[in-house]
Structure formats: structure tokens, C-alpha cells
N, CA, C and O atoms as a GROMACS GRO file, in nm:
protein
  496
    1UNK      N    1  -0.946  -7.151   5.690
    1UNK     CA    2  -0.966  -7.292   5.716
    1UNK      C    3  -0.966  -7.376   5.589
    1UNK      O    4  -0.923  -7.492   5.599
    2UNK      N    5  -1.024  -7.317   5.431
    2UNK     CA    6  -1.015  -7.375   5.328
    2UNK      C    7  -0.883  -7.463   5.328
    2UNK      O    8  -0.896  -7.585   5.342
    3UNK      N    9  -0.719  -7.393   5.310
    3UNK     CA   10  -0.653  -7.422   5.284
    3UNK      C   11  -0.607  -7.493   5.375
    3UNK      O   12  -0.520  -7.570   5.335
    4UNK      N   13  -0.640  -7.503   5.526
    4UNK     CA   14  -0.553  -7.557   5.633
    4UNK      C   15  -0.576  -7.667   5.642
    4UNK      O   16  -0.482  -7.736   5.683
    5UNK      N   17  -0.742  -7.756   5.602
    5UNK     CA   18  -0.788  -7.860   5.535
    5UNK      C   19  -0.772  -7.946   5.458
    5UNK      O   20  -0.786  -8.068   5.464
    6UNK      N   21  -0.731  -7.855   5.357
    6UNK     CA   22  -0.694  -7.897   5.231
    6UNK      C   23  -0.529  -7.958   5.220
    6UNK      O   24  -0.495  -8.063   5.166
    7UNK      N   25  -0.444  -7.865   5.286
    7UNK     CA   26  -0.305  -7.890   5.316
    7UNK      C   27  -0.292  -8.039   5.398
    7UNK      O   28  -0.194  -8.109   5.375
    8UNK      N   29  -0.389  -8.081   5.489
    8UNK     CA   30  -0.396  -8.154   5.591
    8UNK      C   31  -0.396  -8.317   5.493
    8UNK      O   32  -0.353  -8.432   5.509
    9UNK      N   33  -0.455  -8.257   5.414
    9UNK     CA   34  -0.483  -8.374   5.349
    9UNK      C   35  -0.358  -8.436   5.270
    9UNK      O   36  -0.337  -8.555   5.249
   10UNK      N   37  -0.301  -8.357   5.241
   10UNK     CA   38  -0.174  -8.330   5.166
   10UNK      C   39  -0.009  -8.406   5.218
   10UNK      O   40   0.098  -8.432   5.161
   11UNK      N   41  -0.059  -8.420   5.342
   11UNK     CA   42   0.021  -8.502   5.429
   11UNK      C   43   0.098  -8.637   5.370
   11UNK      O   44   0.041  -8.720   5.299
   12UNK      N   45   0.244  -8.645   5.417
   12UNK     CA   46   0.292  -8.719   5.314
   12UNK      C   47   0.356  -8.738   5.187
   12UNK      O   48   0.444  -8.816   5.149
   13UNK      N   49   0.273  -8.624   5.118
   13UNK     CA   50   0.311  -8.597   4.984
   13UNK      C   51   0.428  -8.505   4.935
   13UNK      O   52   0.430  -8.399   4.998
   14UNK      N   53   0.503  -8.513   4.863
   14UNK     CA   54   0.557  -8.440   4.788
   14UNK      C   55   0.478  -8.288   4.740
   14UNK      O   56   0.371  -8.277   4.679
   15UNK      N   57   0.567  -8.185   4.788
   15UNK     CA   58   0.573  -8.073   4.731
   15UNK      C   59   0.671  -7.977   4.742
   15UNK      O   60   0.771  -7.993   4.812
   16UNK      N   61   0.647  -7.866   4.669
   16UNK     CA   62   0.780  -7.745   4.672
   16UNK      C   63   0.659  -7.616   4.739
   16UNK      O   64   0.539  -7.590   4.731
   17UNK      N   65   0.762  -7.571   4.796
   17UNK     CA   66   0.724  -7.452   4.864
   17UNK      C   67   0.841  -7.351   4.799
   17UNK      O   68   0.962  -7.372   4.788
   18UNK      N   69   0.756  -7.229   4.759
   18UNK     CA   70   0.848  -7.107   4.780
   18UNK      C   71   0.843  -7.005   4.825
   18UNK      O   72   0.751  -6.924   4.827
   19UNK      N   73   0.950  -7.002   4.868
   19UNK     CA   74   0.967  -6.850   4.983
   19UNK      C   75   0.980  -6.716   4.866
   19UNK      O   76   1.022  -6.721   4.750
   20UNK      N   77   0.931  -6.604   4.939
   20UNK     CA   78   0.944  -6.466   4.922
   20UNK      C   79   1.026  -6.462   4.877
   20UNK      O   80   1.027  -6.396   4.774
   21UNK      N   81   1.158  -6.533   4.921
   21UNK     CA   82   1.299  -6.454   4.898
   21UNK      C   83   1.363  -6.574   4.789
   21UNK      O   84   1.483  -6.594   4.769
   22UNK      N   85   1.289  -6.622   4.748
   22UNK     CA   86   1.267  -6.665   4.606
   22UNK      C   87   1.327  -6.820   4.551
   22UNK      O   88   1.332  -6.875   4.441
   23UNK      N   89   1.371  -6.858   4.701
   23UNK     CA   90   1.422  -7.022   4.722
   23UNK      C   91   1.326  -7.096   4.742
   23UNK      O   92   1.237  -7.076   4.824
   24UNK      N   93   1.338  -7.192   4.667
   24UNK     CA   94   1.224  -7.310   4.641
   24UNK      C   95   1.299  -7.432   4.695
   24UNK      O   96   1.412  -7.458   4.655
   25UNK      N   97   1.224  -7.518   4.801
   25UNK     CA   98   1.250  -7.580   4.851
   25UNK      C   99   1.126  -7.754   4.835
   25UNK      O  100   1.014  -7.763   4.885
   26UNK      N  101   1.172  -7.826   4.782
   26UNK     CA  102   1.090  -7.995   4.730
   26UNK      C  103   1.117  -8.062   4.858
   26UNK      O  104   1.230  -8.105   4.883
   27UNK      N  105   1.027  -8.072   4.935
   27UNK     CA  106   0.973  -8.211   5.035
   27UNK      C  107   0.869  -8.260   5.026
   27UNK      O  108   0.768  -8.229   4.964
   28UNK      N  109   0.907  -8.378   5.122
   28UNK     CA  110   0.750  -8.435   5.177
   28UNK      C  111   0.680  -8.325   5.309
   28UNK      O  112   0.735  -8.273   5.406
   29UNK      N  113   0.537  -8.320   5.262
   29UNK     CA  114   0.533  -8.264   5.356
   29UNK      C  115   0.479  -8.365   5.474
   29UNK      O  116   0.419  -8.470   5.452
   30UNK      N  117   0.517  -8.305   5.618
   30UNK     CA  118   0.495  -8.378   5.750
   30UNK      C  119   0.378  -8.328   5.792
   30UNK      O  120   0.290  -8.406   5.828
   31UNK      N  121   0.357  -8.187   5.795
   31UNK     CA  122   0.259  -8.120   5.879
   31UNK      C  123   0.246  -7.960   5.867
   31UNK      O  124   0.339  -7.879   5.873
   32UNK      N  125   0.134  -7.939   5.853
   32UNK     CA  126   0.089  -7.810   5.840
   32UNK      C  127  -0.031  -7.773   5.968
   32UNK      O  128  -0.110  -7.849   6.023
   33UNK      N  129  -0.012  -7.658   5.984
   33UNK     CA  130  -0.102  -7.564   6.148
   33UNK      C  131  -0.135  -7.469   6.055
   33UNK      O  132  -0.088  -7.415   5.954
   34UNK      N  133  -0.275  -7.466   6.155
   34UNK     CA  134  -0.361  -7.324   6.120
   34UNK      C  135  -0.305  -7.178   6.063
   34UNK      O  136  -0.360  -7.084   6.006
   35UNK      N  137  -0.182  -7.204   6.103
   35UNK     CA  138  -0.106  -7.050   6.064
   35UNK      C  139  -0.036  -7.086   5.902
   35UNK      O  140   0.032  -7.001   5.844
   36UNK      N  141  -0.063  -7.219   5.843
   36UNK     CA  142  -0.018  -7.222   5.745
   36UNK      C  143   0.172  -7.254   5.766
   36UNK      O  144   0.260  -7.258   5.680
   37UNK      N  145   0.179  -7.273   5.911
   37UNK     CA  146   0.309  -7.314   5.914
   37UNK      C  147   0.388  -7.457   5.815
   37UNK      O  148   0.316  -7.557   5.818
   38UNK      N  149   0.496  -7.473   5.749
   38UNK     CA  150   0.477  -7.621   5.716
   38UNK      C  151   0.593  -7.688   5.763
   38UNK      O  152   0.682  -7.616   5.808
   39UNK      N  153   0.617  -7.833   5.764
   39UNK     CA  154   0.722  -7.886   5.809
   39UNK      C  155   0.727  -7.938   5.737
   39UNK      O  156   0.619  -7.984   5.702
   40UNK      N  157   0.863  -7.980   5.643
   40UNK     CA  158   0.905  -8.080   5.500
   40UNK      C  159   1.029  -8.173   5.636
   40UNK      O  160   1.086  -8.147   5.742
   41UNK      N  161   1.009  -8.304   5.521
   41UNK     CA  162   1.103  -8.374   5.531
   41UNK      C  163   1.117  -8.429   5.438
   41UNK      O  164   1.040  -8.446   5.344
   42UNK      N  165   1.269  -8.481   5.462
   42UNK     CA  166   1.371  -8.555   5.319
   42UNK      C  167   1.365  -8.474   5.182
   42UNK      O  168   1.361  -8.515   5.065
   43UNK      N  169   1.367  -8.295   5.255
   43UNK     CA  170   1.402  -8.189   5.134
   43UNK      C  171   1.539  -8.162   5.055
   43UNK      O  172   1.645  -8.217   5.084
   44UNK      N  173   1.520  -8.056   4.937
   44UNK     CA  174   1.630  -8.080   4.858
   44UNK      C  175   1.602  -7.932   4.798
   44UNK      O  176   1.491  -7.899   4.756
   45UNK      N  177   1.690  -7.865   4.798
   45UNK     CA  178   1.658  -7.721   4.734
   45UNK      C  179   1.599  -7.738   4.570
   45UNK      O  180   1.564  -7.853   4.545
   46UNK      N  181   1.588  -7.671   4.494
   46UNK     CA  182   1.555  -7.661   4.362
   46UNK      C  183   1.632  -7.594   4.350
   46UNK      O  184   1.643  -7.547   4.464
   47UNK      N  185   1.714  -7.540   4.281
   47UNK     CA  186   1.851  -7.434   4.251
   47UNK      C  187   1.967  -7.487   4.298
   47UNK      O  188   2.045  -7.393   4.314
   48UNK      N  189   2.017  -7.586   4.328
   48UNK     CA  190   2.130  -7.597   4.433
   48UNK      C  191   2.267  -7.510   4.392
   48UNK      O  192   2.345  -7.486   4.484
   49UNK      N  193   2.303  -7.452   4.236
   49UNK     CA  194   2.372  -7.393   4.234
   49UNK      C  195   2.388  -7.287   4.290
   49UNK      O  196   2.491  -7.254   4.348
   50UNK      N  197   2.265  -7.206   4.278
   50UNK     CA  198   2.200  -7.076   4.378
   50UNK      C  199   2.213  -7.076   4.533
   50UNK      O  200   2.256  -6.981   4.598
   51UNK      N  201   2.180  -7.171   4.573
   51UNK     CA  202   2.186  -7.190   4.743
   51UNK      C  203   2.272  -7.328   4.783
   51UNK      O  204   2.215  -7.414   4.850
   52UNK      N  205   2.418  -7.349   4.739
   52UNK     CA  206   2.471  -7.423   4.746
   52UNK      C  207   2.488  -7.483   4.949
   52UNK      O  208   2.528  -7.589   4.997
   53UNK      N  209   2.445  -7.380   5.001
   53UNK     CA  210   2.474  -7.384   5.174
   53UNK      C  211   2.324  -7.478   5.260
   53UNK      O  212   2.312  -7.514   5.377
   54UNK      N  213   2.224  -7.492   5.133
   54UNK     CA  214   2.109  -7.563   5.157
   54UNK      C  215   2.164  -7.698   5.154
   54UNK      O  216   2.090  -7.758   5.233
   55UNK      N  217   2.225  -7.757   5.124
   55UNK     CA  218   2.243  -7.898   5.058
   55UNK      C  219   2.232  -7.982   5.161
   55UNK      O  220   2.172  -8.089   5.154
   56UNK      N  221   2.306  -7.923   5.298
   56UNK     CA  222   2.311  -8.051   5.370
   56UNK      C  223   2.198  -8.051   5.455
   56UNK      O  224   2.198  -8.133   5.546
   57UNK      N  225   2.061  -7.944   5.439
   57UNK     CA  226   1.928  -7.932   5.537
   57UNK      C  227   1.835  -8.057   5.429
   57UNK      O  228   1.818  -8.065   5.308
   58UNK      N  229   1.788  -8.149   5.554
   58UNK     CA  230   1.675  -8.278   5.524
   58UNK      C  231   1.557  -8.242   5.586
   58UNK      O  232   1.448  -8.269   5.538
   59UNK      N  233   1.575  -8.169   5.714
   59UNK     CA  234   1.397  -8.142   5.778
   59UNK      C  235   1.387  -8.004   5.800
   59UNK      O  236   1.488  -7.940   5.830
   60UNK      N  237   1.272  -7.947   5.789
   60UNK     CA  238   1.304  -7.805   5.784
   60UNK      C  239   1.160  -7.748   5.830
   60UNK      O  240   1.064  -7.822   5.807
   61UNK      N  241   1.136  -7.627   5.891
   61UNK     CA  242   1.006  -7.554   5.931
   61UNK      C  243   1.028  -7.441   5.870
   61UNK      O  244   1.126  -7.367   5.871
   62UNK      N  245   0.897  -7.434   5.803
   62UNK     CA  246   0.888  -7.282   5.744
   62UNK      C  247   0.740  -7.209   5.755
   62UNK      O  248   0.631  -7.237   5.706
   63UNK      N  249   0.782  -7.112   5.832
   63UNK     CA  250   0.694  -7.042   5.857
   63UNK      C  251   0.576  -6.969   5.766
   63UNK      O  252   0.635  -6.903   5.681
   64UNK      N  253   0.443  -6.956   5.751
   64UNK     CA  254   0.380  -6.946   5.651
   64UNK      C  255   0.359  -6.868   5.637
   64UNK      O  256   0.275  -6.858   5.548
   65UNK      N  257   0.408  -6.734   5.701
   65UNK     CA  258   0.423  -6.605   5.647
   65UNK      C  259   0.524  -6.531   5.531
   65UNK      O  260   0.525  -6.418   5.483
   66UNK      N  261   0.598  -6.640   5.514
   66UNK     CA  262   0.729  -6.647   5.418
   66UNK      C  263   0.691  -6.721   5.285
   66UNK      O  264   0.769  -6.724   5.190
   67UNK      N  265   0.566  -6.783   5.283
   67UNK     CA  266   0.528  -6.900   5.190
   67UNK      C  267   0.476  -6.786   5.054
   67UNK      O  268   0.402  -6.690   5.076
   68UNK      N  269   0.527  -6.816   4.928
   68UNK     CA  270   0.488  -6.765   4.804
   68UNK      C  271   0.415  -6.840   4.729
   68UNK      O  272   0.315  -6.785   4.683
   69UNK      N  273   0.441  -6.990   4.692
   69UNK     CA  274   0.358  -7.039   4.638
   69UNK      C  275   0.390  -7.221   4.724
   69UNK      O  276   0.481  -7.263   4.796
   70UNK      N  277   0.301  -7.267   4.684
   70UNK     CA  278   0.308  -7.405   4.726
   70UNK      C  279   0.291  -7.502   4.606
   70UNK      O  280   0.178  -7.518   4.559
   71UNK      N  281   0.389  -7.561   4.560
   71UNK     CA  282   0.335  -7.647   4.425
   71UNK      C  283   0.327  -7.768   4.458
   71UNK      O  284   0.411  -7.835   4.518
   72UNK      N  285   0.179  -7.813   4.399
   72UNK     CA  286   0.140  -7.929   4.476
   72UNK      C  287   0.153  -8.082   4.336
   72UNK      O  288   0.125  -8.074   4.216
   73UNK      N  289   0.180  -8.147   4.377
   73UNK     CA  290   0.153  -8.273   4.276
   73UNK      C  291   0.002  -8.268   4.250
   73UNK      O  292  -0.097  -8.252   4.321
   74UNK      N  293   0.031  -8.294   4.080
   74UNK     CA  294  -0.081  -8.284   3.976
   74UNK      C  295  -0.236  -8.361   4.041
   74UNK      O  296  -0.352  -8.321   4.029
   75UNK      N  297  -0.180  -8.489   4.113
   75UNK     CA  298  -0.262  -8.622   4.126
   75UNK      C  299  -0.331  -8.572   4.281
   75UNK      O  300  -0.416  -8.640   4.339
   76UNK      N  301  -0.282  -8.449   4.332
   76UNK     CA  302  -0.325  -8.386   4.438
   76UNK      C  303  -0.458  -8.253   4.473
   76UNK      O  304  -0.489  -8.196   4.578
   77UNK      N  305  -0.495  -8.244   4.374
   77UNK     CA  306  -0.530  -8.133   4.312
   77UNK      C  307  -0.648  -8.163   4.264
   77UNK      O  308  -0.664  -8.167   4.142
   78UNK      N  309  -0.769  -8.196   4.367
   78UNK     CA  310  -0.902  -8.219   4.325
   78UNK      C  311  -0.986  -8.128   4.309
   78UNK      O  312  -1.020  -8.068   4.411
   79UNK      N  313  -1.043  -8.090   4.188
   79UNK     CA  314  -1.059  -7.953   4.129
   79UNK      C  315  -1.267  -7.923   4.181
   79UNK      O  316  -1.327  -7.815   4.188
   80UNK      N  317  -1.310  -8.037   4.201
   80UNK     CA  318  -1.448  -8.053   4.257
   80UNK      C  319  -1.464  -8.059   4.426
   80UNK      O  320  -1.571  -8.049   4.487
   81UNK      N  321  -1.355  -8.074   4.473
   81UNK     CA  322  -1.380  -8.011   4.597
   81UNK      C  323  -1.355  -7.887   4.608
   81UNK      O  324  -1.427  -7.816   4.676
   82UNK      N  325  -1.232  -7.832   4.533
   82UNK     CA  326  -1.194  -7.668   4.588
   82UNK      C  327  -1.314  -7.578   4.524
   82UNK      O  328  -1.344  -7.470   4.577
   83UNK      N  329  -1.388  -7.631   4.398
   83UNK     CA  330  -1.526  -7.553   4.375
   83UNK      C  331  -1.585  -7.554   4.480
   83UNK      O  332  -1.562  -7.454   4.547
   84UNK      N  333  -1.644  -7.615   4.520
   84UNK     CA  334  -1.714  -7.645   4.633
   84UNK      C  335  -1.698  -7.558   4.741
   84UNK      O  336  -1.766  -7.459   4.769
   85UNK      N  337  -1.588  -7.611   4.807
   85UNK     CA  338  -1.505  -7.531   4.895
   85UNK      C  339  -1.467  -7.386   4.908
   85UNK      O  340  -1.442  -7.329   5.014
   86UNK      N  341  -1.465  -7.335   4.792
   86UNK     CA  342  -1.444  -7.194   4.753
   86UNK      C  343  -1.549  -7.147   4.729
   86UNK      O  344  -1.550  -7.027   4.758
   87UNK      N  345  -1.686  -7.201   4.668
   87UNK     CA  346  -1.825  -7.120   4.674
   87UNK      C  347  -1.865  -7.096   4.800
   87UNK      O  348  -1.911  -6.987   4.834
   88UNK      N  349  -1.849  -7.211   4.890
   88UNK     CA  350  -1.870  -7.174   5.073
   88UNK      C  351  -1.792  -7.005   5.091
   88UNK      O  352  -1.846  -6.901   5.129
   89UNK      N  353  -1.687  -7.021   5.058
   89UNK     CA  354  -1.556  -6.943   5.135
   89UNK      C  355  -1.603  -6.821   5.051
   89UNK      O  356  -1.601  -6.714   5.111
   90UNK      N  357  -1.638  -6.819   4.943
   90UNK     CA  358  -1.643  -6.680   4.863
   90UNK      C  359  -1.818  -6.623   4.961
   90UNK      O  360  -1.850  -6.504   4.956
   91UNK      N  361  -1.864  -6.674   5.001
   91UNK     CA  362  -2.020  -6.577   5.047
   91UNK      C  363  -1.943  -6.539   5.170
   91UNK      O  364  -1.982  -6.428   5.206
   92UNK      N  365  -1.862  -6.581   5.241
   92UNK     CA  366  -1.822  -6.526   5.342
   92UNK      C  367  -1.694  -6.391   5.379
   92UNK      O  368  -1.642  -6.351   5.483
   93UNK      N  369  -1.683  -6.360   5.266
   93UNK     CA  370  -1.569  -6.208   5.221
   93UNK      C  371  -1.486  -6.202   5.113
   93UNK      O  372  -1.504  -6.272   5.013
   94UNK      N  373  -1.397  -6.123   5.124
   94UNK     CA  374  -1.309  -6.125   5.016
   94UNK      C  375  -1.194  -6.204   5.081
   94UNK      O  376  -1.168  -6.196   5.200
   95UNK      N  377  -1.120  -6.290   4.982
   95UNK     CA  378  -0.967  -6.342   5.066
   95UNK      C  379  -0.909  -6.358   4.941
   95UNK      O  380  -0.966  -6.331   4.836
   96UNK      N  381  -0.766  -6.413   4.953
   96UNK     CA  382  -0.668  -6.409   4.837
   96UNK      C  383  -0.635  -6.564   4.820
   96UNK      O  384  -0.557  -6.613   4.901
   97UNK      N  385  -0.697  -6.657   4.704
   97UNK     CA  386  -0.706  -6.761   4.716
   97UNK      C  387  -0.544  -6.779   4.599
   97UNK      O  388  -0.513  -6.697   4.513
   98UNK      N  389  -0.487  -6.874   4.623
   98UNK     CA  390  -0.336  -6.934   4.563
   98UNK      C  391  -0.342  -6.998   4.565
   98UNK      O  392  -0.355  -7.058   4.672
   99UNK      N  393  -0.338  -7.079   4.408
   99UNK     CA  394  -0.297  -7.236   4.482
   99UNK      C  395  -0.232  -7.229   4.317
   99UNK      O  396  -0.262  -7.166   4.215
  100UNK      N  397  -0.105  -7.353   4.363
  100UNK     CA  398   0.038  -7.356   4.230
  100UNK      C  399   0.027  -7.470   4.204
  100UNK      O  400   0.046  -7.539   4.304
  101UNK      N  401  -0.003  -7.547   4.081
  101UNK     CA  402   0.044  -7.673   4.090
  101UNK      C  403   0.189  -7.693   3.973
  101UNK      O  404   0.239  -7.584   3.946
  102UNK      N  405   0.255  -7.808   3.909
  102UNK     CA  406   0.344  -7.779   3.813
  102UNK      C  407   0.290  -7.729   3.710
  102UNK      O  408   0.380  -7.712   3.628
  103UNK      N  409   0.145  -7.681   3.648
  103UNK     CA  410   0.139  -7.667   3.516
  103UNK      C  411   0.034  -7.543   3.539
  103UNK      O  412  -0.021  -7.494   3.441
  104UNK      N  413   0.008  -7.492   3.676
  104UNK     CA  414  -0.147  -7.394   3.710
  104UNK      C  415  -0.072  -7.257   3.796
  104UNK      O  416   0.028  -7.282   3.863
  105UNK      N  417  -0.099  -7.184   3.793
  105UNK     CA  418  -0.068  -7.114   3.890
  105UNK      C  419  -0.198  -6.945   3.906
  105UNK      O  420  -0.172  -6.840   3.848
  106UNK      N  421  -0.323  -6.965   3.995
  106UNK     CA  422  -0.365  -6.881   3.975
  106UNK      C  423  -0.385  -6.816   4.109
  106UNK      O  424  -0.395  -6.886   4.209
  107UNK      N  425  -0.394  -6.648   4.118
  107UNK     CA  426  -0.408  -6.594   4.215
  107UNK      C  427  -0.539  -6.518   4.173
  107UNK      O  428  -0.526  -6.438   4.080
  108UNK      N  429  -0.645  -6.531   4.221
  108UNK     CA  430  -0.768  -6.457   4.236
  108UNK      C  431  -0.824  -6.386   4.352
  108UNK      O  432  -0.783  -6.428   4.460
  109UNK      N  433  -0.930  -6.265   4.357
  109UNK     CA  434  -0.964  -6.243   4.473
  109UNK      C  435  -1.101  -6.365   4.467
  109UNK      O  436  -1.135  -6.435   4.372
  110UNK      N  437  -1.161  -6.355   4.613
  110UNK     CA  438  -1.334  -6.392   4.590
  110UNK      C  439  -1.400  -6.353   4.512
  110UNK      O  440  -1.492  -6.410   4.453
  111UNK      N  441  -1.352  -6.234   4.498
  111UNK     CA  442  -1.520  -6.203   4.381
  111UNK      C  443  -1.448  -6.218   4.255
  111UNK      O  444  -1.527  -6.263   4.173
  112UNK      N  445  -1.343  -6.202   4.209
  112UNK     CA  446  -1.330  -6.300   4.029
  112UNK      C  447  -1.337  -6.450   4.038
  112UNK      O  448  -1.364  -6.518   3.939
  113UNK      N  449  -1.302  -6.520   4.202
  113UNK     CA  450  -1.341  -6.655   4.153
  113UNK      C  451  -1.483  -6.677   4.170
  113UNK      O  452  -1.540  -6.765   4.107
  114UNK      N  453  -1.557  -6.585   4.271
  114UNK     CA  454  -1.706  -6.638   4.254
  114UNK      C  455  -1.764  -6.589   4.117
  114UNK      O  456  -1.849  -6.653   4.054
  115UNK      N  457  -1.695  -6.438   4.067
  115UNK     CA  458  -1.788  -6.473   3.906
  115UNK      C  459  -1.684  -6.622   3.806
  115UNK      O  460  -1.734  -6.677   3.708
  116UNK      N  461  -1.582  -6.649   3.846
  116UNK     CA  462  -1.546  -6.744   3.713
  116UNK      C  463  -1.646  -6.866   3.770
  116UNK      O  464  -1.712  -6.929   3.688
  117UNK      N  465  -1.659  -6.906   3.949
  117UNK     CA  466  -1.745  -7.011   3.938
  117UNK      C  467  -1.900  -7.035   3.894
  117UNK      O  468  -1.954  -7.136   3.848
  118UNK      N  469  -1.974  -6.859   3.936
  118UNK     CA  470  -2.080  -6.869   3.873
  118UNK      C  471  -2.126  -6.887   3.689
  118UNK      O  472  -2.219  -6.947   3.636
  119UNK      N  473  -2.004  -6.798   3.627
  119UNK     CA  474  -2.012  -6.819   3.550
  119UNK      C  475  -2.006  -6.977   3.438
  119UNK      O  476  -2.075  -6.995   3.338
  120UNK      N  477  -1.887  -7.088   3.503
  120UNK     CA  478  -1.912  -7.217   3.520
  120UNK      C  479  -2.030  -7.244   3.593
  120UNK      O  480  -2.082  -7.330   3.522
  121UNK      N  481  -2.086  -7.231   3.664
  121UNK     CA  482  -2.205  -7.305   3.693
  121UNK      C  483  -2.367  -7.262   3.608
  121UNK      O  484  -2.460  -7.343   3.603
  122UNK      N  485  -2.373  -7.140   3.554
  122UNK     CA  486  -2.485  -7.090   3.483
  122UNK      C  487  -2.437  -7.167   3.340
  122UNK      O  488  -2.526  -7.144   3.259
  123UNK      N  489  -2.347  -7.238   3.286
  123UNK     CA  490  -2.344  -7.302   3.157
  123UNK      C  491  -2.433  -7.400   3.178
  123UNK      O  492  -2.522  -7.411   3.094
  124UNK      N  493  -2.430  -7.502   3.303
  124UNK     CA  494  -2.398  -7.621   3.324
  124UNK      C  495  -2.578  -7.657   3.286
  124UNK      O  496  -2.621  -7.772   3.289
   0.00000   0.00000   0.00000
């Protein structure tokens, strides 16, 4: 639910999604579901030399089982809620938290982000 929230909010905005199979695709996004499904519009491949047969797709669904990273605009990326948000989510198991922006890209389990957050929070 962290991310399905968080995505929700996201609505509108510009981002790139990339697939597994290693095509990166820049829209707005329209809409994201619980399954992490997303829907872009007024997209544009990133590579077009690479996937020259993308060019003429503008709206597109991609399923979020295919999703590798999601890169989100910088100005999107409020770093005091996902603390927050992720100290909730970390007492409740282990999960595989991702999140890409243009200049970040980290993959942690729960328990290295609950020690990097405790460890930020025992400075403070």
C-alpha cells in the first residue's frame, strides 16, 4: 500500500518506467492500481534508435509485474514522508523497497532501511 499511495499521488506527472526487458518508456502518468499496474500517456520511448517500432505508441498499460524501476521527477520525491511511511511499513515484515529518481536509485530490504532510518534518527 506504501507505494500504491504514493504513486497515486504522482498522478499527472511525468515519469519513465522500466521494463525487465530493459525498454524505458517517459510519460505522464494517468493511473496506477493496487497491483502496481500503470497507465502513461503522451509517451515516448527513451532509446528510439533501439526500439524504433515504439515511436508511433502515445497511451500505453503496463503491467507491474514487468516494472524495473520507476524514475520519478526530482520535485516529486518527498523524502519526509517516505521516512515516515517506511518506519510504519518496516515493523510490519520484510519487503523490497525501490524507488529511482534521475540522480537516486536505491534498492533495500526492511531491515537495512530500518537500521539506515534508525540509525538517522538516534543522531537527531
Amino acid at each position: 500500500m506504501l507505494f500504491f499511495s504514493y504513486f497515486k499521488d504522482l498522478v499527472g506527472r511525468e515519469v519513465t518506467v522500466e521494463l525487465k526487458n530493459d525498454l524505458a518508456i517517459r510519460g505522464t502518468l494517468h493511473s496506477v492500481d493496487q497491483y502496481l499496474n500503470i497507465k502513461l500517456e503522451n509517451t515516448r520511448v527513451v532509446d528510439q534508435d533501439k526500439y524504433p517500432h515504439m515511436l508511433s505508441v502515445r497511451n500505453c498499460f503496463i503491467r507491474g509485474s514487468v516494472v524495473r524501476y520507476v524514475q520519478l521527477p526530482p520535485e516529486g520525491v518527498d523524502i519526509d514522508l517516505l521516512h515516515d511511511a517506511t518506519r510504519r511499513e518496516a515493523r510490519g515484515g520484510c519487503w523490497m523497497f525501490v524507488l529511482a529518481t534521475s540522480s537516486l536509485k536505491l534498492k533495500l530490504t526492511s531491515i537495512e532501511w530500518s537500521k539506515l532510518l534508525l540509525g538517522s534518527c538516534m543522531t537527531m
